[in-house]
N, C-alpha and C positions, 0 to 999 in steps of 0.2 A: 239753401246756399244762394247766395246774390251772385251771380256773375257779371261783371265788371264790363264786358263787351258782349252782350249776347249776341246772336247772329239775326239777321234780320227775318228770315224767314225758314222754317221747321217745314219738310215734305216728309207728309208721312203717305206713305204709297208702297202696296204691293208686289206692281209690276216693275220688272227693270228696266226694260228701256222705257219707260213714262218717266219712270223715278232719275230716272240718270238724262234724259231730254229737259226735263224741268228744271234740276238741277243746272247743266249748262247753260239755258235759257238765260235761269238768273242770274246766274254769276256773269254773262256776257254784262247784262242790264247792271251788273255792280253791286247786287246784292249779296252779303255774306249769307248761305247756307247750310246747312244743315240735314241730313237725311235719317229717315228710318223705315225699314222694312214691313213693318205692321206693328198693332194696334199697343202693343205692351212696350214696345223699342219707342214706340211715340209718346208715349205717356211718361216715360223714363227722361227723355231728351227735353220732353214740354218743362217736366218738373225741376230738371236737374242748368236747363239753358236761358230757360225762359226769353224765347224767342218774340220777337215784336209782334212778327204774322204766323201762323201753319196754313197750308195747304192740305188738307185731310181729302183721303179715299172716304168712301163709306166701306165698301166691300172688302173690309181689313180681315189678316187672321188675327185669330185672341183675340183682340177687342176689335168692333166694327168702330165706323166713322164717330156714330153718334155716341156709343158707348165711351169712346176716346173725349167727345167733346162735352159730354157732364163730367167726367170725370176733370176733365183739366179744368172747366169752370167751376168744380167743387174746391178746388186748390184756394188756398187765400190771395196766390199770386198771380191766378188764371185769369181773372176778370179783364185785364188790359191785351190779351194774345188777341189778335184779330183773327176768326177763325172763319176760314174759305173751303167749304165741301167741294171735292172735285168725285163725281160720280157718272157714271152712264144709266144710274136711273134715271131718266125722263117724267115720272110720273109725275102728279102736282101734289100729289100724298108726300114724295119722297123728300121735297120743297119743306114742306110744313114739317116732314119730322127733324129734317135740321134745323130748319130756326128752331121750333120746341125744344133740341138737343143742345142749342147754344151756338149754334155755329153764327157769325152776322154775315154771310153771302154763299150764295148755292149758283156753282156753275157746273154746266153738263158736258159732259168729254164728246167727242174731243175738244178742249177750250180753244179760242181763237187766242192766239198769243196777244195780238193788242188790246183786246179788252182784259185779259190779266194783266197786260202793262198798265193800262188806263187803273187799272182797281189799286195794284200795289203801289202807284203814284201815287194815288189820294191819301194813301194811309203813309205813306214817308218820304216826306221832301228828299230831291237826290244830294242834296250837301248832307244828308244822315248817312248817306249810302257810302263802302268805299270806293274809290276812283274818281269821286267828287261831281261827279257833274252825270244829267239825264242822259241814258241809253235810249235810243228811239226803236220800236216794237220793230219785229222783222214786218216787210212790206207782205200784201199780197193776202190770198186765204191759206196759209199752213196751219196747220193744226196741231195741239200737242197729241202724238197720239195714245191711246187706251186698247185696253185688249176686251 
């Protein structure tokens, strides 16, 4: 099913207050949203919305990050989601198994809000976004935070 306005960006994340900070975040910045709880709620909402970006956990229940992110790229309609791993692995193994899994960007929790600003500008001009016009990143070093 084609949906007509999809939202701009799919979180799929475990924890709630991440899932629900992130959530705000965008929507201040003007992004339409989208959320899901773990890894089968994401893959349901990836299939069914087809979102422009996700922001994926790794550390999902039912399906983990990567597990979520073959799967969506196995979709005929997956190949265009721009997929952004948000994890607190650190290691440079955990790097390489998301690109391998399909993700195209791996950022480490807690993310700094302007460089997610900086990432989700590249990938969609704000005249795409609703409220028309660029949100500037909150100042300062805040962090989204992880558990």
């Amino acid at each position: 099913m084609n949906n007509p306005s999809p939202p701009d960006v799919l979180i799929v994340e475990d924890y709630a207050d991440g899932r629900e900070m992130l959530q705000l975040l965008l929507e201040l910045w003007g992004y339409r949203v989208e959320v899901a709880a773990d890894g089968p709620e994401g893959l349901a909402k990836a299939r069914r919305l087809r979102p422009r970006m996700a922001l994926i956990d790794i550390g999902l229940p039912g399906l983990n990050g990567y597990e979520l992110a073959r799967e969506i790229r196995a979709e005929p309609e997956g190949g265009p989601i721009y997929l952004i791993a948000l994890t607190g692995y650190s290691h440079p193994q955990n790097r390489r198994f998301a690109l391998e899994a399909g993700f195209d960007k791996f950022l480490i929790k807690p993310v700094n809000p302007e460089e997610l600003h900086r990432i989700l500008s590249k990938r969609q001009s704000p005249r795409q976004r609703v409220g028309g016009g660029p949100h500037p990143p909150l100042s300062g070093q805040a962090a989204i935070p992880c558990r």
